[in-house]
CHARMM internal coordinates of N, CA and C (Angstrom, degrees):
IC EDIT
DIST 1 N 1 CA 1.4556
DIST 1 CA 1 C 1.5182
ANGL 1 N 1 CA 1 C 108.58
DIST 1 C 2 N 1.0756
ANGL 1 CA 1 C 2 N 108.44
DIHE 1 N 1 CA 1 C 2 N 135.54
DIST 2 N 2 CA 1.4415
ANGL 1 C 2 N 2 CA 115.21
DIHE 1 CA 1 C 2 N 2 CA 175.12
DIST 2 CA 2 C 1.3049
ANGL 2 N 2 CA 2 C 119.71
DIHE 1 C 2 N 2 CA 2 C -67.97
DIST 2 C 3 N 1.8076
ANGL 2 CA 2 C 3 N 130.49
DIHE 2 N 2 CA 2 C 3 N -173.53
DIST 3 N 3 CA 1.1915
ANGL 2 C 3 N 3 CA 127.69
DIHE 2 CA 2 C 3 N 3 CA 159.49
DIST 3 CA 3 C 1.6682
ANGL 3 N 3 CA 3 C 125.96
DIHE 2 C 3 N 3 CA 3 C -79.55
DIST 3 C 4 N 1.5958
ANGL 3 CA 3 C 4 N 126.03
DIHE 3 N 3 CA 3 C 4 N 135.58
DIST 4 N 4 CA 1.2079
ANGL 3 C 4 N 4 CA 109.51
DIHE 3 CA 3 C 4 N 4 CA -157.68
DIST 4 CA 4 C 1.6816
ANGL 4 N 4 CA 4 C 96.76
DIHE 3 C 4 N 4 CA 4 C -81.77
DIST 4 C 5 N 1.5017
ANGL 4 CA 4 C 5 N 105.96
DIHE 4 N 4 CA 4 C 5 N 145.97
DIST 5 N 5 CA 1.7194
ANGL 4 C 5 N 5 CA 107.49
DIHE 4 CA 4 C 5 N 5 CA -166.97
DIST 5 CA 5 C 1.4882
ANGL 5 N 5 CA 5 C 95.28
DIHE 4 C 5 N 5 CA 5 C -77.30
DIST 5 C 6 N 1.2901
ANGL 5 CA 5 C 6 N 104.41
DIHE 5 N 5 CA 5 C 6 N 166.88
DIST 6 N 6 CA 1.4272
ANGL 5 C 6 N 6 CA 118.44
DIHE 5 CA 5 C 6 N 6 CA -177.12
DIST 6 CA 6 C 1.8035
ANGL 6 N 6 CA 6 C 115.17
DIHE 5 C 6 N 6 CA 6 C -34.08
DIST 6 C 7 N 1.4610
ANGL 6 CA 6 C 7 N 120.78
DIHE 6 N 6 CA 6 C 7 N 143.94
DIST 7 N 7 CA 1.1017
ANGL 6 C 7 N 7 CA 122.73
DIHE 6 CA 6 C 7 N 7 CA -156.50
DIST 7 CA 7 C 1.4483
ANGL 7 N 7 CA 7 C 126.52
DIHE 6 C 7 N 7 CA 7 C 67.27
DIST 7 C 8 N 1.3460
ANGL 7 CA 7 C 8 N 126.69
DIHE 7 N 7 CA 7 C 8 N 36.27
DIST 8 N 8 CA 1.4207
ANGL 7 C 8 N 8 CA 129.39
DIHE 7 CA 7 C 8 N 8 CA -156.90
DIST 8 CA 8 C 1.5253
ANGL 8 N 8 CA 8 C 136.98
DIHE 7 C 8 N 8 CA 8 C 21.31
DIST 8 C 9 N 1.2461
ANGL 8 CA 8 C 9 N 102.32
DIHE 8 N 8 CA 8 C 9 N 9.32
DIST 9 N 9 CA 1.7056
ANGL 8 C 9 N 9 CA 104.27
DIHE 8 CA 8 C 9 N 9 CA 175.40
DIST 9 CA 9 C 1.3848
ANGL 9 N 9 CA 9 C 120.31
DIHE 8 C 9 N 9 CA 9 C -57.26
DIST 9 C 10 N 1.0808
ANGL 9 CA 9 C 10 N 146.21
DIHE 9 N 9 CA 9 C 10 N 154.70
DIST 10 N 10 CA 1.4433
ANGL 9 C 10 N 10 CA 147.15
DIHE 9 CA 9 C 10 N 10 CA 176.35
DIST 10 CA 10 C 2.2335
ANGL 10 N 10 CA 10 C 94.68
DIHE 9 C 10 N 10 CA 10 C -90.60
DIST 10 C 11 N 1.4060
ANGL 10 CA 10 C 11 N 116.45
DIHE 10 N 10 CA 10 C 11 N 164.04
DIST 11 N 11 CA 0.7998
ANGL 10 C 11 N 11 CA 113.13
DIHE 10 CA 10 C 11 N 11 CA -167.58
DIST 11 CA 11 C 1.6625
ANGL 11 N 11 CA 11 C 81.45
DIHE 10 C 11 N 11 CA 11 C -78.25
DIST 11 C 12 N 1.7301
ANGL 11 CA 11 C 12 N 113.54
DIHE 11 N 11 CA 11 C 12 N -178.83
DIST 12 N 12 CA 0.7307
ANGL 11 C 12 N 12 CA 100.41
DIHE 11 CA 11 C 12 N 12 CA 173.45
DIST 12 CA 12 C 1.9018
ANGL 12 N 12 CA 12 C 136.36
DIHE 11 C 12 N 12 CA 12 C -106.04
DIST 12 C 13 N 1.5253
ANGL 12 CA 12 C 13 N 99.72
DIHE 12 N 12 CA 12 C 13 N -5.69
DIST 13 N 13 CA 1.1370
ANGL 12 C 13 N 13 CA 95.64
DIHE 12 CA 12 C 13 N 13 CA 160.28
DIST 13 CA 13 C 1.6583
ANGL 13 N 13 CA 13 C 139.47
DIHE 12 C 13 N 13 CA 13 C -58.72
DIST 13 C 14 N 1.3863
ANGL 13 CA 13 C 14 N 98.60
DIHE 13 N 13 CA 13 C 14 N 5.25
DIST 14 N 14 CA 1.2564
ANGL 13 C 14 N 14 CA 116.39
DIHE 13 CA 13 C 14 N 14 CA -173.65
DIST 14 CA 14 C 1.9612
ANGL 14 N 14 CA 14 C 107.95
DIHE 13 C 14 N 14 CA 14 C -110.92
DIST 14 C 15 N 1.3503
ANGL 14 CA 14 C 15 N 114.24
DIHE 14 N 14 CA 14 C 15 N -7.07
DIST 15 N 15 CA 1.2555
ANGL 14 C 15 N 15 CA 91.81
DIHE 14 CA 14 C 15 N 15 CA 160.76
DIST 15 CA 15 C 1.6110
ANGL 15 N 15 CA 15 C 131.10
DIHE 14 C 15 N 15 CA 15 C -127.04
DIST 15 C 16 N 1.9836
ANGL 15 CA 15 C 16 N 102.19
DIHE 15 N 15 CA 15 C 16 N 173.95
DIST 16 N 16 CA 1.9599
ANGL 15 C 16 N 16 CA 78.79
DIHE 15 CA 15 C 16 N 16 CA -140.72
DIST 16 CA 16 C 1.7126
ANGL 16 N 16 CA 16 C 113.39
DIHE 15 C 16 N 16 CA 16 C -72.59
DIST 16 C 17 N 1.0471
ANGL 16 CA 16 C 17 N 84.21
DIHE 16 N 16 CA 16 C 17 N 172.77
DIST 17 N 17 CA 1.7147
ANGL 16 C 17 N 17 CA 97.15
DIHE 16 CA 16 C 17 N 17 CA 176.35
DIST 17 CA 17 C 1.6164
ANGL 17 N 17 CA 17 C 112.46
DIHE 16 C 17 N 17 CA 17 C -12.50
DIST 17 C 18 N 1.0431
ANGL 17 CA 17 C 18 N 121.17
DIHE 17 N 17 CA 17 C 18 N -48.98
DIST 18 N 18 CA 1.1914
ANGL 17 C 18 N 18 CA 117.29
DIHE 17 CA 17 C 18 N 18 CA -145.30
DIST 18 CA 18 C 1.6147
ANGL 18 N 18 CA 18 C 100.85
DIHE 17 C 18 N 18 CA 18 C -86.13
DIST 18 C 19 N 1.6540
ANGL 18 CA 18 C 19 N 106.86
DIHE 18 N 18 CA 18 C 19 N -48.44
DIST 19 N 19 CA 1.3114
ANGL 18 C 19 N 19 CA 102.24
DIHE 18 CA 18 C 19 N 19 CA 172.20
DIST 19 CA 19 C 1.9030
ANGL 19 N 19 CA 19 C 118.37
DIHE 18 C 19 N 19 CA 19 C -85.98
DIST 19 C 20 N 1.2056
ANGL 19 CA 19 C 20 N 119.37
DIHE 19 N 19 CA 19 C 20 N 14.05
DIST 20 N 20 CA 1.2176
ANGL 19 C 20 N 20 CA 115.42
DIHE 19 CA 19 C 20 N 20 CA 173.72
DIST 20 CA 20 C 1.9647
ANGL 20 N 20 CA 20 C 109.48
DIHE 19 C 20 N 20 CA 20 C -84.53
DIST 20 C 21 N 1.2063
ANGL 20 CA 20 C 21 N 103.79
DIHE 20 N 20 CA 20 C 21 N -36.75
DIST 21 N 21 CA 1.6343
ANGL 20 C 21 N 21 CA 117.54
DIHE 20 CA 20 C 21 N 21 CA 175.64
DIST 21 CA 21 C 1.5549
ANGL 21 N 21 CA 21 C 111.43
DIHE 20 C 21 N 21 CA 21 C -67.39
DIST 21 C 22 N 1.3670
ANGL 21 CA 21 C 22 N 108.21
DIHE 21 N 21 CA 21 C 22 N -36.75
DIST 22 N 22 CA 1.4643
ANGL 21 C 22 N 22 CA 118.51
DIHE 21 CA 21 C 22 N 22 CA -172.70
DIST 22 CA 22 C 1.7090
ANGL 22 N 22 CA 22 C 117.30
DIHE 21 C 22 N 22 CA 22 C -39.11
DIST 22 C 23 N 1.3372
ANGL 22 CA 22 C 23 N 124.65
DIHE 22 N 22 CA 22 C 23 N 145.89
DIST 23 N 23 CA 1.5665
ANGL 22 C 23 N 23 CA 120.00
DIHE 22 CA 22 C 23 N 23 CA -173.19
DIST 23 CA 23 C 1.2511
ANGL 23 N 23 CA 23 C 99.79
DIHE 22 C 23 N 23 CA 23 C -89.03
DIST 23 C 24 N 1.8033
ANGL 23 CA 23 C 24 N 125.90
DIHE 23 N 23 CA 23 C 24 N 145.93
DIST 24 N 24 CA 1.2250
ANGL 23 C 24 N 24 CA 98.21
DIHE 23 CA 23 C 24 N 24 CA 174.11
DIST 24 CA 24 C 1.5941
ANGL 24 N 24 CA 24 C 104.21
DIHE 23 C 24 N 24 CA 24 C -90.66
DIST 24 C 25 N 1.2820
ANGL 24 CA 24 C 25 N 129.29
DIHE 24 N 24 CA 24 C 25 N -178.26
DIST 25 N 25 CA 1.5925
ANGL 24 C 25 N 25 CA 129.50
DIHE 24 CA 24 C 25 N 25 CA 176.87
DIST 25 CA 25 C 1.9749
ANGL 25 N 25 CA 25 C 102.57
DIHE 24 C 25 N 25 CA 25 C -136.23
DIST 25 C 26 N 1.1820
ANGL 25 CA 25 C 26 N 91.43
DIHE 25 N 25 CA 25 C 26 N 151.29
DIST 26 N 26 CA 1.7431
ANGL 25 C 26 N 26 CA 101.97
DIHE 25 CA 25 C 26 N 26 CA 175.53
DIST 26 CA 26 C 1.2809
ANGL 26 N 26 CA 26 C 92.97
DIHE 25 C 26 N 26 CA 26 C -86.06
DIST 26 C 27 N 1.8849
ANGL 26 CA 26 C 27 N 93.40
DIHE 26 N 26 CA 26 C 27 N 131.22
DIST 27 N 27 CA 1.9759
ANGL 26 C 27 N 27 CA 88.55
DIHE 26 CA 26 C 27 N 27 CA 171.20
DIST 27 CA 27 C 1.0979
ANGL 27 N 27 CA 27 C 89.50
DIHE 26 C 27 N 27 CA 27 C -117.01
DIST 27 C 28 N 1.8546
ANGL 27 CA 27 C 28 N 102.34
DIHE 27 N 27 CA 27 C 28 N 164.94
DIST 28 N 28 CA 1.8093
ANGL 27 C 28 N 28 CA 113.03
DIHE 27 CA 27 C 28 N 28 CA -174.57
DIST 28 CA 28 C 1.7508
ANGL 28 N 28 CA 28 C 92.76
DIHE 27 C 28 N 28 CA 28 C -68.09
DIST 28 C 29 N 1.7283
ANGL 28 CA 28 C 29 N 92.12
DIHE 28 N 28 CA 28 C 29 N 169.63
DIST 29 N 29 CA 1.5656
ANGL 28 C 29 N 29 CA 91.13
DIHE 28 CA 28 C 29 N 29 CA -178.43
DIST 29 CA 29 C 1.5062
ANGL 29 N 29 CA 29 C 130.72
DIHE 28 C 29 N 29 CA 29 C -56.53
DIST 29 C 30 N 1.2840
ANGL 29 CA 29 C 30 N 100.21
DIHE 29 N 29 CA 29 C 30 N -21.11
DIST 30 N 30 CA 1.6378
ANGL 29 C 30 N 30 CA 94.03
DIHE 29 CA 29 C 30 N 30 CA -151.42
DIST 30 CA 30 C 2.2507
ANGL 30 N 30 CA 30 C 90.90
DIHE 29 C 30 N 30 CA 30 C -87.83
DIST 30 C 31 N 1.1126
ANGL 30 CA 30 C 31 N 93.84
DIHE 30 N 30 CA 30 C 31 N -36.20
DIST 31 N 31 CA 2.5400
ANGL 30 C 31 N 31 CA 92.23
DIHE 30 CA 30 C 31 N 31 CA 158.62
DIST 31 CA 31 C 1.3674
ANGL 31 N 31 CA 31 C 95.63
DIHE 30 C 31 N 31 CA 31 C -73.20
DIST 31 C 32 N 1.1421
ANGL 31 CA 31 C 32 N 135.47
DIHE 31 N 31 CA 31 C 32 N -15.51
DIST 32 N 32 CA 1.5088
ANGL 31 C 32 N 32 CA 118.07
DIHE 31 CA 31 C 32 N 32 CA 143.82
DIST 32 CA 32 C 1.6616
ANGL 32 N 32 CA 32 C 126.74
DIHE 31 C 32 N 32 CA 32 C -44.16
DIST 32 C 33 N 1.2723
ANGL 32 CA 32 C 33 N 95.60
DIHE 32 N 32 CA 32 C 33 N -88.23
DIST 33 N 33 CA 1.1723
ANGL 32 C 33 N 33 CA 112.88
DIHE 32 CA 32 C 33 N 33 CA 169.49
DIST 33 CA 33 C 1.5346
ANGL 33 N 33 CA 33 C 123.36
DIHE 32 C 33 N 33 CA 33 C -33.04
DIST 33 C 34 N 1.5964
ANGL 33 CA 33 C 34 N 116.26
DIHE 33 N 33 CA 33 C 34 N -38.22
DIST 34 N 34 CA 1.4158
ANGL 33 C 34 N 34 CA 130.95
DIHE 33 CA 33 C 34 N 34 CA -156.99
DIST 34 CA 34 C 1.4284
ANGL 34 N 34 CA 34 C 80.04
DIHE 33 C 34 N 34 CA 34 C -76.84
DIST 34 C 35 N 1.5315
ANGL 34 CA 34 C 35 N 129.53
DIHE 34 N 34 CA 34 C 35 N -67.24
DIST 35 N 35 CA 1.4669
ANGL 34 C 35 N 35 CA 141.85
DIHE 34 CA 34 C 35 N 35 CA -165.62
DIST 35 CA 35 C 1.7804
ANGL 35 N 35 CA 35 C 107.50
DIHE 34 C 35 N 35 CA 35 C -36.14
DIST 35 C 36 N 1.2407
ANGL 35 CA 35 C 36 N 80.09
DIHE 35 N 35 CA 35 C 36 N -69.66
DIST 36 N 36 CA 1.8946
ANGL 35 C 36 N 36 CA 87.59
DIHE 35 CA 35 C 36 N 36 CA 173.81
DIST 36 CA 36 C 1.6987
ANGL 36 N 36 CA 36 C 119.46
DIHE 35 C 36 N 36 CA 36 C -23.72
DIST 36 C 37 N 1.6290
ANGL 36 CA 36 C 37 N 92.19
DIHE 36 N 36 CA 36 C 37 N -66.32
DIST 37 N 37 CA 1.3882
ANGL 36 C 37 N 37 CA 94.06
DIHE 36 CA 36 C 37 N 37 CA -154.18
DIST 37 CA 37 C 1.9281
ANGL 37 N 37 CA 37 C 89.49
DIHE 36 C 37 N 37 CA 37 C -74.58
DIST 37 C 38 N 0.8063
ANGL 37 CA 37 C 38 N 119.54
DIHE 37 N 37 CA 37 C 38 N -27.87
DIST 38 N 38 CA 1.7318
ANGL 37 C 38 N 38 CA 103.77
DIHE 37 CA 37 C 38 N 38 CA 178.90
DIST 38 CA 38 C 1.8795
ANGL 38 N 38 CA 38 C 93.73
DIHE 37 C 38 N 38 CA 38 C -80.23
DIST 38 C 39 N 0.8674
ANGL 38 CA 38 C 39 N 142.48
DIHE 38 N 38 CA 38 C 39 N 24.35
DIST 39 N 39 CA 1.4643
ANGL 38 C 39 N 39 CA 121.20
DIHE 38 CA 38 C 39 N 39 CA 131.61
DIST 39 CA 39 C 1.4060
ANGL 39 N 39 CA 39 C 102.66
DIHE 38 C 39 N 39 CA 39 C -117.87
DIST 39 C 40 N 0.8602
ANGL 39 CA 39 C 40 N 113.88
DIHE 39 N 39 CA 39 C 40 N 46.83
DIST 40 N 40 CA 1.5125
ANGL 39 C 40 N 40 CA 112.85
DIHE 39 CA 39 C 40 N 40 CA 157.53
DIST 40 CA 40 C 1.4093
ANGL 40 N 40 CA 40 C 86.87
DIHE 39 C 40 N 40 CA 40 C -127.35
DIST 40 C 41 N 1.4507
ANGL 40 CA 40 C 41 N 131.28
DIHE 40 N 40 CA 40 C 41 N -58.46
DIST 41 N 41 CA 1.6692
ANGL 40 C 41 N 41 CA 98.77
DIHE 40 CA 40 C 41 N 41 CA -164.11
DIST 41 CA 41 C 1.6590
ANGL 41 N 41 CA 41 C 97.47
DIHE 40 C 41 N 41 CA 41 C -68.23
DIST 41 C 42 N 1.0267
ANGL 41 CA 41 C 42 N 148.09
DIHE 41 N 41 CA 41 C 42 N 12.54
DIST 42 N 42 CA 1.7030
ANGL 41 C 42 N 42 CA 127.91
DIHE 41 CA 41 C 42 N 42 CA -160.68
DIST 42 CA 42 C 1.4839
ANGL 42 N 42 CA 42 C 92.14
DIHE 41 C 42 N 42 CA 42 C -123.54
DIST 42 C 43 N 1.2863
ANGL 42 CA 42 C 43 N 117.85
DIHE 42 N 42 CA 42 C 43 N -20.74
DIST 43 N 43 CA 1.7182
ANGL 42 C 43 N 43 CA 130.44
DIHE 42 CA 42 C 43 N 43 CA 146.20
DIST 43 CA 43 C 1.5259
ANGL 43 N 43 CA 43 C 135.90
DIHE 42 C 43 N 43 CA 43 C -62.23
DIST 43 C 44 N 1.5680
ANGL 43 CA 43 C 44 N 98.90
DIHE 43 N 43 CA 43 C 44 N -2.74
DIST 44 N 44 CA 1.2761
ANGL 43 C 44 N 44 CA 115.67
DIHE 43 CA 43 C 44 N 44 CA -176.03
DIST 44 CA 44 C 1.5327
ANGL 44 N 44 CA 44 C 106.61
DIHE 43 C 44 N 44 CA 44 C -133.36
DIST 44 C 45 N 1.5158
ANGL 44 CA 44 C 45 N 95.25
DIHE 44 N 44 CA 44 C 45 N 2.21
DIST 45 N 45 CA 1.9399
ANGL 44 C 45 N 45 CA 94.97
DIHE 44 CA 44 C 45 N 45 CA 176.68
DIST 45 CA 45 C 1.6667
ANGL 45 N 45 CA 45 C 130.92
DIHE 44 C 45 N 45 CA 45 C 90.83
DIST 45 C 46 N 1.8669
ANGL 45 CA 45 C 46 N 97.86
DIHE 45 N 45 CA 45 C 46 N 13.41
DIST 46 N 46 CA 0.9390
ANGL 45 C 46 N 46 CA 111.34
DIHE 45 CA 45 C 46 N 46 CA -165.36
DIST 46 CA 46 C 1.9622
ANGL 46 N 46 CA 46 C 86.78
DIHE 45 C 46 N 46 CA 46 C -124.74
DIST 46 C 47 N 1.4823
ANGL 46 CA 46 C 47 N 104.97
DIHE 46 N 46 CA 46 C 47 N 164.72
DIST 47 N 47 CA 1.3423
ANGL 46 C 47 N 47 CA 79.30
DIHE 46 CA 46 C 47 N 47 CA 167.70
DIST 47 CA 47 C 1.9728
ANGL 47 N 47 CA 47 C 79.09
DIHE 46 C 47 N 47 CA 47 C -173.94
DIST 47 C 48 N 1.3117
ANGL 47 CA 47 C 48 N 114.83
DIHE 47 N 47 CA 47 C 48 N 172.44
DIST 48 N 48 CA 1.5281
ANGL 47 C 48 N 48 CA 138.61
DIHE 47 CA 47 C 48 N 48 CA -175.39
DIST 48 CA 48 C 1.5571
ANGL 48 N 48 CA 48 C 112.52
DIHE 47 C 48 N 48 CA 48 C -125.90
DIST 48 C 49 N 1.3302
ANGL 48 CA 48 C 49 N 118.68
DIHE 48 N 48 CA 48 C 49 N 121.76
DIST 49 N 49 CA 1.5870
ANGL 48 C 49 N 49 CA 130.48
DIHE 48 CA 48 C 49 N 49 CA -171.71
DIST 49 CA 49 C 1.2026
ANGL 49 N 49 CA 49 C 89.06
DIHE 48 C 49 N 49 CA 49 C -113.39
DIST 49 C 50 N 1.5291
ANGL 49 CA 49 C 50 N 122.97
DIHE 49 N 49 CA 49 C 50 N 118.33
DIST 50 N 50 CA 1.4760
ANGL 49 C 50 N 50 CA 118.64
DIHE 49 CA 49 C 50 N 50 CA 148.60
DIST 50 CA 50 C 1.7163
ANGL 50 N 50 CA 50 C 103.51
DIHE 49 C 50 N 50 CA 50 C -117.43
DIST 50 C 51 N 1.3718
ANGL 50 CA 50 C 51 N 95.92
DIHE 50 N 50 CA 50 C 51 N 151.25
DIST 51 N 51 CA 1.7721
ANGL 50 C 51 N 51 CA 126.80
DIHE 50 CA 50 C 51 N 51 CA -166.53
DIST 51 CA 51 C 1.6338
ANGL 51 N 51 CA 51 C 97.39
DIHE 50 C 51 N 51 CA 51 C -93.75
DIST 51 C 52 N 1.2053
ANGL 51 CA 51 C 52 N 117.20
DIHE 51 N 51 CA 51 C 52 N 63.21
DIST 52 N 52 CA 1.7583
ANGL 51 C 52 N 52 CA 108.19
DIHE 51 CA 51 C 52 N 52 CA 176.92
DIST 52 CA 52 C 1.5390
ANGL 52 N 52 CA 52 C 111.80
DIHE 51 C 52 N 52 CA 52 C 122.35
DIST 52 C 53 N 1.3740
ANGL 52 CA 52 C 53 N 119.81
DIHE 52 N 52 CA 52 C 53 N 174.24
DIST 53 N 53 CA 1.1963
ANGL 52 C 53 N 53 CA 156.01
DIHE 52 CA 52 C 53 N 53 CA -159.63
DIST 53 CA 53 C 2.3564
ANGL 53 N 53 CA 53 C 97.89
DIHE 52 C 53 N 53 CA 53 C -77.98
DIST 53 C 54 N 1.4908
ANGL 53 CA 53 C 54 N 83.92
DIHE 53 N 53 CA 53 C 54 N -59.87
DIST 54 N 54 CA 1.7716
ANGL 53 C 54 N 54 CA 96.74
DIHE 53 CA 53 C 54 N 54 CA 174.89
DIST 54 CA 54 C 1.7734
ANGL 54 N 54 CA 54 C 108.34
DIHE 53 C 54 N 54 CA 54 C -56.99
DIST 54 C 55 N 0.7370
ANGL 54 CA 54 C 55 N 101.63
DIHE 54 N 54 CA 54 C 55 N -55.99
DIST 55 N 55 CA 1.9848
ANGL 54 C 55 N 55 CA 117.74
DIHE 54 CA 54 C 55 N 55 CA -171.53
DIST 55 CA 55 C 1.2732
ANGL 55 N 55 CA 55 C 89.89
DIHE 54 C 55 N 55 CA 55 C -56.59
DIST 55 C 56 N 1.7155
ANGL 55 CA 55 C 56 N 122.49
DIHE 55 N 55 CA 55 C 56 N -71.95
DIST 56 N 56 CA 1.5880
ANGL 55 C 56 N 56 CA 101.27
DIHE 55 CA 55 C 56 N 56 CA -167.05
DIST 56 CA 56 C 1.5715
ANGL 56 N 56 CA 56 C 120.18
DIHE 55 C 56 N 56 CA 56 C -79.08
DIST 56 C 57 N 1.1551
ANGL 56 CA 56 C 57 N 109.67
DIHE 56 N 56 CA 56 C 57 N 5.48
DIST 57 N 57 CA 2.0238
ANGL 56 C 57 N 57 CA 119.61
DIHE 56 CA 56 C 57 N 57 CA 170.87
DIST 57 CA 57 C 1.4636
ANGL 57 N 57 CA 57 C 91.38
DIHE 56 C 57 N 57 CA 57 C -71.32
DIST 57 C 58 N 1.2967
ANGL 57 CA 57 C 58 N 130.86
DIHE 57 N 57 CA 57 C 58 N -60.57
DIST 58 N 58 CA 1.4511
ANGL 57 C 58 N 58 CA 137.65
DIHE 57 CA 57 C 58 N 58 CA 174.93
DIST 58 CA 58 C 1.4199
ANGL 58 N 58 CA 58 C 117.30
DIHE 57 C 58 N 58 CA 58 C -21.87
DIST 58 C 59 N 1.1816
ANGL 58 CA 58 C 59 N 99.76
DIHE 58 N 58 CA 58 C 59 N -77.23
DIST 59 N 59 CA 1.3111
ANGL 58 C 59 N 59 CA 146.83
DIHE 58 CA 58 C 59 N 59 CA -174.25
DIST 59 CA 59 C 2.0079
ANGL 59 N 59 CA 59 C 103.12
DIHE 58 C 59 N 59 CA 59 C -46.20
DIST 59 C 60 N 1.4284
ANGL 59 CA 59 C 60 N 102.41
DIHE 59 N 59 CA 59 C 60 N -35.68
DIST 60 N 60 CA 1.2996
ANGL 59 C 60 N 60 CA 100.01
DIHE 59 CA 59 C 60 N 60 CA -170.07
DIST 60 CA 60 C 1.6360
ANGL 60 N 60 CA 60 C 113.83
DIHE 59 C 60 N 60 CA 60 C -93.27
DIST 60 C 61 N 1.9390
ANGL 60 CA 60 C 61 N 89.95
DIHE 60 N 60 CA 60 C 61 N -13.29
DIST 61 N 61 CA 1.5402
ANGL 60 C 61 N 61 CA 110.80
DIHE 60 CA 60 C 61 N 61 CA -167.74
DIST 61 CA 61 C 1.3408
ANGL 61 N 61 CA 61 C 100.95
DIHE 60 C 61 N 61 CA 61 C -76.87
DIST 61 C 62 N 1.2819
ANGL 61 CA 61 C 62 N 112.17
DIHE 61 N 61 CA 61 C 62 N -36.24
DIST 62 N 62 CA 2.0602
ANGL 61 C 62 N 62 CA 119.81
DIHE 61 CA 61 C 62 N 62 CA -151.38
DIST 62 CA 62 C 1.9565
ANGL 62 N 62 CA 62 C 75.00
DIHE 61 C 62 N 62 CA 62 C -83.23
DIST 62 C 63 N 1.3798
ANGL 62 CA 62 C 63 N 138.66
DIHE 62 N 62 CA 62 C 63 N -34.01
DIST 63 N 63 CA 1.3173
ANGL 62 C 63 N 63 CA 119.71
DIHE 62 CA 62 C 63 N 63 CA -165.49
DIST 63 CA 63 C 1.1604
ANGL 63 N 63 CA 63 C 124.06
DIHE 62 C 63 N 63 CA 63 C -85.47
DIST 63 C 64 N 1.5252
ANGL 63 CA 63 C 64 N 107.44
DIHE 63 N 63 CA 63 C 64 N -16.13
DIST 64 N 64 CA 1.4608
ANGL 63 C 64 N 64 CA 120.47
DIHE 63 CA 63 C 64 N 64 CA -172.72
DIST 64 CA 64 C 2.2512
ANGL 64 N 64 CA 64 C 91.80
DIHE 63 C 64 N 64 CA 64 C -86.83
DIST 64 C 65 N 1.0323
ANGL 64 CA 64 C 65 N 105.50
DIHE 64 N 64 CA 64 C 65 N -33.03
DIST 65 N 65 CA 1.9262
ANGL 64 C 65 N 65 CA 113.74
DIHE 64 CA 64 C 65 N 65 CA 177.90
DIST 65 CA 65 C 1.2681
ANGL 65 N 65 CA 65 C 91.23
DIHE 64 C 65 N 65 CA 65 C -69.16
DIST 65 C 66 N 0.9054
ANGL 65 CA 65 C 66 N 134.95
DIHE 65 N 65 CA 65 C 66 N -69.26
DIST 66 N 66 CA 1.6182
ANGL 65 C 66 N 66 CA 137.38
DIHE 65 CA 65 C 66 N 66 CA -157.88
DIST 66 CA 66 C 1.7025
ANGL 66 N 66 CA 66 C 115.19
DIHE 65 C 66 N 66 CA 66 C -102.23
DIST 66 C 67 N 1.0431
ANGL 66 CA 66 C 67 N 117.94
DIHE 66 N 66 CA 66 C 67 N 58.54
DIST 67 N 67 CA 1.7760
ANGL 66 C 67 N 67 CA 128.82
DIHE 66 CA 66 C 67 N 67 CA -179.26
DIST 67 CA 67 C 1.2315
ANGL 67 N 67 CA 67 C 108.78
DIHE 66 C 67 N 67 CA 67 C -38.21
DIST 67 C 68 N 1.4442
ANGL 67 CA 67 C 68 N 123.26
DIHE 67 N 67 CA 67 C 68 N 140.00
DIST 68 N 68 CA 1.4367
ANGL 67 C 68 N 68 CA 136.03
DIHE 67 CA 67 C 68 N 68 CA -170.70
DIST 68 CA 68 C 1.6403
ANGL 68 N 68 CA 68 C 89.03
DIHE 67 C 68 N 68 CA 68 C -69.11
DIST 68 C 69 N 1.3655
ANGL 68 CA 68 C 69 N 133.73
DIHE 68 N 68 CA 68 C 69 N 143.09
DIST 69 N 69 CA 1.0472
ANGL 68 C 69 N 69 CA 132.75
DIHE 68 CA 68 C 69 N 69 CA 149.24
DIST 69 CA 69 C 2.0666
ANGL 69 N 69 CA 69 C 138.20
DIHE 68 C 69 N 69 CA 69 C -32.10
DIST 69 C 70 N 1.4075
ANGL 69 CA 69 C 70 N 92.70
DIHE 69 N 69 CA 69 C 70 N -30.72
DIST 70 N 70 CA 1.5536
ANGL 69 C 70 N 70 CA 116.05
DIHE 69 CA 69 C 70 N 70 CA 167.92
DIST 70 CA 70 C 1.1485
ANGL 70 N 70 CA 70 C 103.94
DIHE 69 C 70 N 70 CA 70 C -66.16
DIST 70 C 71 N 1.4302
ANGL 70 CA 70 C 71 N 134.92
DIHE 70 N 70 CA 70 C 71 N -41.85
DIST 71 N 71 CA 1.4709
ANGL 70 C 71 N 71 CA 137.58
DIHE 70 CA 70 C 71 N 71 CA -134.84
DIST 71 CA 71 C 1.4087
ANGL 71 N 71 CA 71 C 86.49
DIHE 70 C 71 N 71 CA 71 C -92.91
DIST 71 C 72 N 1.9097
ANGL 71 CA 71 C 72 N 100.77
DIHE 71 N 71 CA 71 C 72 N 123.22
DIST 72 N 72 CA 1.6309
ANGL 71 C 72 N 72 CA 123.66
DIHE 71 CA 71 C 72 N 72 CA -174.54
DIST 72 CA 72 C 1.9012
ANGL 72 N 72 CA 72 C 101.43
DIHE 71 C 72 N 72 CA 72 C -69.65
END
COOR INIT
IC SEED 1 N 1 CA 1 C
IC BUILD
């Protein structure tokens, strides 16, 4: 595997099928923001598994209540 290019993405011939076809979409800022800071913790060796659609709605709710400390 190569090095992931700036912004931690992997190039993309390297990911699988499913997410290489995938569209990308503009998210409002704050699934902006949410995205970031989970590659920053999964950049730091930490990382969050949610099982579904409900888990990561959650997941985006508890971050938008509780703002990463970074977040301007």
């Amino acid at each position: 595997m190569t090095q992931p290019q700036p912004g931690g993405w992997p190039d993309e011939r390297e990911l699988p099928r499913l997410l290489a076809d995938a569209e990308e979409i503009d998210a409002d800022p704050g699934t902006e923001r949410a995205i970031d800071e989970a590659l920053d913790d999964y950049a730091a060796g930490r990382f969050i598994r949610c099982h579904g659609e409900d888990e990561f709605d959650a997941l985006l709710a508890s971050l938008a209540a509780h703002p990463h400390p970074r977040a301007g």
